[in-house]
C-alpha positions as CSV (number, residue, x, y, z in Angstrom):
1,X,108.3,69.9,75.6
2,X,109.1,71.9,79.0
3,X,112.7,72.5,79.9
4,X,114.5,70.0,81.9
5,X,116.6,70.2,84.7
6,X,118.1,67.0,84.4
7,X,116.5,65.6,81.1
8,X,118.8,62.2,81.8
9,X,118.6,61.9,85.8
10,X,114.6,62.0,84.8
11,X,114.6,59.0,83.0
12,X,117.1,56.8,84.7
13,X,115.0,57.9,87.9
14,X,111.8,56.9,86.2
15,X,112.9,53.6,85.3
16,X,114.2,52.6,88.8
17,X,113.0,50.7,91.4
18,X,110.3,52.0,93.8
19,X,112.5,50.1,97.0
20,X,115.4,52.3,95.9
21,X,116.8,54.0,98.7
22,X,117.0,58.0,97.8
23,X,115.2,60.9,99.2
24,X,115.8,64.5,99.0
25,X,114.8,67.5,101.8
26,X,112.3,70.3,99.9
27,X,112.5,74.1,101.9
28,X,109.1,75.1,101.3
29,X,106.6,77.6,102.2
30,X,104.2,76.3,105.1
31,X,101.1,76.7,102.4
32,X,101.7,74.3,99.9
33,X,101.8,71.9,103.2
34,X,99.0,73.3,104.9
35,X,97.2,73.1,101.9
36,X,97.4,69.4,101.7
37,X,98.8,69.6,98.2
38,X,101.8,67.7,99.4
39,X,99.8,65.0,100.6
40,X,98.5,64.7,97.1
41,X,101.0,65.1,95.0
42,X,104.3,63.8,96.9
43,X,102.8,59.9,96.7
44,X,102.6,60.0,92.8
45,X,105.9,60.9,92.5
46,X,107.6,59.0,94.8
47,X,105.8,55.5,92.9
48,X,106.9,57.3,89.6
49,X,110.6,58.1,90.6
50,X,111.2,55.9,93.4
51,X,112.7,59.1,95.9
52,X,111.0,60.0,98.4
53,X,110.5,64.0,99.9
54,X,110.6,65.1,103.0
55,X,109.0,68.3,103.3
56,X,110.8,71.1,105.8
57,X,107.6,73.5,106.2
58,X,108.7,77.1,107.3
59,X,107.9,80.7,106.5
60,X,109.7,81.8,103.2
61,X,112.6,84.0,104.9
62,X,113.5,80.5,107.2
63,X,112.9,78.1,104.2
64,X,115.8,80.4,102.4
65,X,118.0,80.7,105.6
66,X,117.6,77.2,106.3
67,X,119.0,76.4,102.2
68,X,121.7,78.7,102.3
69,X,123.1,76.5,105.5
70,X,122.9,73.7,102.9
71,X,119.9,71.7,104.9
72,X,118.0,71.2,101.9
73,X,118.4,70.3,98.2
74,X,115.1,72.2,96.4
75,X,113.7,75.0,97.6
76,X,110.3,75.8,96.6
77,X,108.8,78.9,97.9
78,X,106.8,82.5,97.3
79,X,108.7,85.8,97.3
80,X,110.0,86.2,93.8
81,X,113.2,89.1,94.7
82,X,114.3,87.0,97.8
83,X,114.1,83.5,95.0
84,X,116.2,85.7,92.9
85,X,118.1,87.3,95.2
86,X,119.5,83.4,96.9
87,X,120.1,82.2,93.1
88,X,122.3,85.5,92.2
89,X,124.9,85.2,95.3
90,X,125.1,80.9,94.1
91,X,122.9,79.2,96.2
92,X,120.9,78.3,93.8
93,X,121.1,76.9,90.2
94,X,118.3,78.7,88.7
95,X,114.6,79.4,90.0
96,X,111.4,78.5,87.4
97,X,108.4,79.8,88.1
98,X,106.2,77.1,89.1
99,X,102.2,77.8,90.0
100,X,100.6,80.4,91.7
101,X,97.4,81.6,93.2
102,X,96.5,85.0,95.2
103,X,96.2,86.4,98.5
104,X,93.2,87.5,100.3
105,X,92.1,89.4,103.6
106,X,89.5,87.5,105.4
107,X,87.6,88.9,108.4
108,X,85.2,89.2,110.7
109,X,81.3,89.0,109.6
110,X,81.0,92.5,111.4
111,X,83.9,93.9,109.1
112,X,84.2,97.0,111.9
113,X,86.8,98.7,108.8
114,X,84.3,98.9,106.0
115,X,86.2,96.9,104.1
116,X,84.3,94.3,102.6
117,X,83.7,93.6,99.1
118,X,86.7,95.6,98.1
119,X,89.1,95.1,95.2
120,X,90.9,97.8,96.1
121,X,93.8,96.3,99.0
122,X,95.5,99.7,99.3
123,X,92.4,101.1,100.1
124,X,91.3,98.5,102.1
125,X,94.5,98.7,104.0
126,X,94.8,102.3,104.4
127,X,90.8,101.7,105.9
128,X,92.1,99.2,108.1
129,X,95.1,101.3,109.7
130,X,92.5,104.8,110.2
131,X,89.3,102.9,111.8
132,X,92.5,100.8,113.9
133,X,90.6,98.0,113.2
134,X,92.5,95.1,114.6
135,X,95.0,93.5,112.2
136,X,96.9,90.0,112.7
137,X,99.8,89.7,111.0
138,X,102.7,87.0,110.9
139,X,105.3,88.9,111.6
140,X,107.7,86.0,110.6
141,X,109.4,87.3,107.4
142,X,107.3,84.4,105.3
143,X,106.4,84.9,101.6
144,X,102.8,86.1,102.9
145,X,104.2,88.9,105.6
146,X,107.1,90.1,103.1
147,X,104.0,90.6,100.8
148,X,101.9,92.0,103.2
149,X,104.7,94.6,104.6
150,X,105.3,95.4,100.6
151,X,101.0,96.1,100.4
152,X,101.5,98.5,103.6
153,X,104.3,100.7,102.3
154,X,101.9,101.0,99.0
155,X,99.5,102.1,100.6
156,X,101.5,104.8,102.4
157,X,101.1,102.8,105.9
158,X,103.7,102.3,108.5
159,X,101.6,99.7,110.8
160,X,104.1,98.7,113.4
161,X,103.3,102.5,114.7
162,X,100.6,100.5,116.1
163,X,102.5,97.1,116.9
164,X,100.9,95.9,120.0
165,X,98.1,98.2,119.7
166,X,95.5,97.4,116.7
167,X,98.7,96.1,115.0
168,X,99.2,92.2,116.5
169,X,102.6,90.6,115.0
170,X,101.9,86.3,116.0
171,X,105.8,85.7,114.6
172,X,103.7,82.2,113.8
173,X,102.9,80.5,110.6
174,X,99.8,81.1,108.1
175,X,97.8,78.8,110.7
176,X,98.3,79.4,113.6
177,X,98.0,83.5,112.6
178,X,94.4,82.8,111.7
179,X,93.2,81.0,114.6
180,X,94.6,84.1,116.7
181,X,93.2,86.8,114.5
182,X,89.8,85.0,114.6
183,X,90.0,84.7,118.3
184,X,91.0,88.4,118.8
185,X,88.6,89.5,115.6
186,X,91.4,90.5,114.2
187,X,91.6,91.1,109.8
188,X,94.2,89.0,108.4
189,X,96.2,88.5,105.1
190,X,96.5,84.8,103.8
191,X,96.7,82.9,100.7
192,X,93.4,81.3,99.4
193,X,95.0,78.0,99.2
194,X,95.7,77.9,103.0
195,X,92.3,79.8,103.6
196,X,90.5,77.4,101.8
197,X,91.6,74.4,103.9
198,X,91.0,76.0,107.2
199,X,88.8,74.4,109.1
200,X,88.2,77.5,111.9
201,X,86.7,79.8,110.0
202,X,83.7,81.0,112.1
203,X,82.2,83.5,111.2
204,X,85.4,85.0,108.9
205,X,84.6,85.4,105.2
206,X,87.1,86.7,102.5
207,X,87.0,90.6,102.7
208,X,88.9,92.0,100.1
209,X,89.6,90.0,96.6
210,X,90.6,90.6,92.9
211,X,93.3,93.5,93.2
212,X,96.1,92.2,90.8
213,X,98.5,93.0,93.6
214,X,97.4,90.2,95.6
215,X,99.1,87.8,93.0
216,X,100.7,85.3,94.8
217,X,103.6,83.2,92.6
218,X,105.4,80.1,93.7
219,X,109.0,79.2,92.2
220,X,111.5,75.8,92.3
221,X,114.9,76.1,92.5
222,X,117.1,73.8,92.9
223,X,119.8,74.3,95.7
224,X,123.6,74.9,94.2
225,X,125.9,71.8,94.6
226,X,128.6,74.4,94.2
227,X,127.8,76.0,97.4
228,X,126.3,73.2,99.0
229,X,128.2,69.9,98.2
230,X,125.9,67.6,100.3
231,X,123.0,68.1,97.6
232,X,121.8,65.2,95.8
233,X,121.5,66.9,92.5
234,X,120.1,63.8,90.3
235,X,117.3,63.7,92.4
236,X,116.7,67.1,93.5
237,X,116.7,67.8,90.1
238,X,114.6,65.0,89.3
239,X,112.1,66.6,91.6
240,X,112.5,70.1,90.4
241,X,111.9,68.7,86.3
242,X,109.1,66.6,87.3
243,X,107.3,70.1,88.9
244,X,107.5,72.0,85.9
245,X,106.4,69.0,83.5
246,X,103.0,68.5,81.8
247,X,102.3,65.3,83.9
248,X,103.4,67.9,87.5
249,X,101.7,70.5,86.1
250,X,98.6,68.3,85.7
251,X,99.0,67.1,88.9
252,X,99.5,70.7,90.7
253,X,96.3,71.3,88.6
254,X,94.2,68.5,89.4
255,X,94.6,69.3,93.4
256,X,91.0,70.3,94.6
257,X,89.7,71.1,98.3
258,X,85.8,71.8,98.4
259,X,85.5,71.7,94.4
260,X,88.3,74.2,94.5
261,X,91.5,74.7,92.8
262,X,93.8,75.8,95.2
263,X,97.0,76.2,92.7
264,X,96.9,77.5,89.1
265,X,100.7,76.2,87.3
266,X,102.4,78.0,85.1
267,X,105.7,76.7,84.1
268,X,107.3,78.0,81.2
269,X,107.0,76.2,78.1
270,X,109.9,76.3,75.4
């Protein structure tokens, strides 16, 4: 058995009506939606539970901002301090770690850095920042750039030295910073889940691959009634127990794009 949120909301929800009238807003990370993994998986739980989710898809930093002005009632996002950081001042009731996947650097066929093949991201970085081999970043304080600016400092680079120079900050999300790194050959820093459903690849491939510190985790949290009393906490909660369950899990699991898992779960277990 998994821990539960809301062990009785769960099954009074379960047993209710499809026509009943609840829904709940979810701050999320634009790449679970870009991903399509909300198309999937929102449908089967709506005909389990009978709530429906409507899915507000912004970079990580926004997707927290937006929660702490109480427009939401789950957040479910992927930068692990900031998660922690918005349940410690109250905002949250608790964060569980939910799936996860990794990052990767995808560029140009021509790979003018050197980079390719290479398990080594500080290195490839560092590569990157001599040759000034155009970079794309977002720029936007998402999960993906605060992990990216945390990968630069590691690897002893300062890149907005070159900000408008080989370093190109889109302030746009995981999409629309692909499509302008590809047009401007540009190196870029995505998760594989969003990669993977991109349609515009060209002639991009994945770069660099494999170093451990591309891990890329995903956490739930429920937002804080406390703090924000507008939250519908039966369902929210609902939502957020449902997640971390064997039949979620499954489902987060089961979520394929070109014979691909895009998202690996991994909620606790008691």
């Amino acid at each position: 058995m998994r821990t539960t949120f809301a062990a009785a909301a769960m099954l009074a929800l379960a047993t209710a009506a499809p026509a009943q009238d609840t829904s709940i807003i979810v701050q999320s990370t634009t790449s679970t939606a870009n991903s399509g993994l909300y198309d999937y998986l929102l449908p089967i739980f709506t005909e389990k539970t009978g709530i429906t989710v409507n899915v507000v898809a912004v970079g990580t930093g926004q997707a927290i901002k937006n929660a702490e002005n109480c427009d939401g009632d789950v957040l479910l996002v992927h930068a692990k301090p900031s998660e922690e950081k918005f349940v410690e001042a109250g905002y949250g009731t608790h964060r569980t770690d939910l799936m996860y996947n990794d990052f990767v650097i995808v560029g140009p066929e021509a790979d003018p850095a050197g980079v390719g093949g290479s398990n080594d991201v500080q290195a490839a970085l560092a590569s990157i920042a001599e040759q000034q081999a155009l970079f794309a970043s977002r720029g936007d304080d998402s999960g993906t750039h605060k992990k990216e600016v945390s990968l630069w400092s590691a690897a002893g680079v300062e890149p907005t030295t070159g900000s408008g120079d080989w370093y190109r900050e889109t302030g746009s999300g995981m999409g629309a910073t692909l499509n302008a790194g590809i047009g401007m050959g540009a190196y870029v820093m995505t998760d594989r889940a969003t990669w993977i459903s991109f349609e515009n690849k060209q002639d991009y491939k994945v770069q660099v691959e494999g170093d451990e510190d591309m891990f890329n985790q995903y956490g739930v949290i429920p937002v804080n009634a406390d703090k924000c009393p507008t939250v519908k906490v039966d369902a929210a909660n609902t939502f957020a127990d449902w997640l971390i369950s064997d039949e979620g899990q499954a489902v987060i699991a089961a979520y394929k794009v070109a014979d691909q898992q895009l998202f690996f779960p991994n909620a606790p277990e008691d």
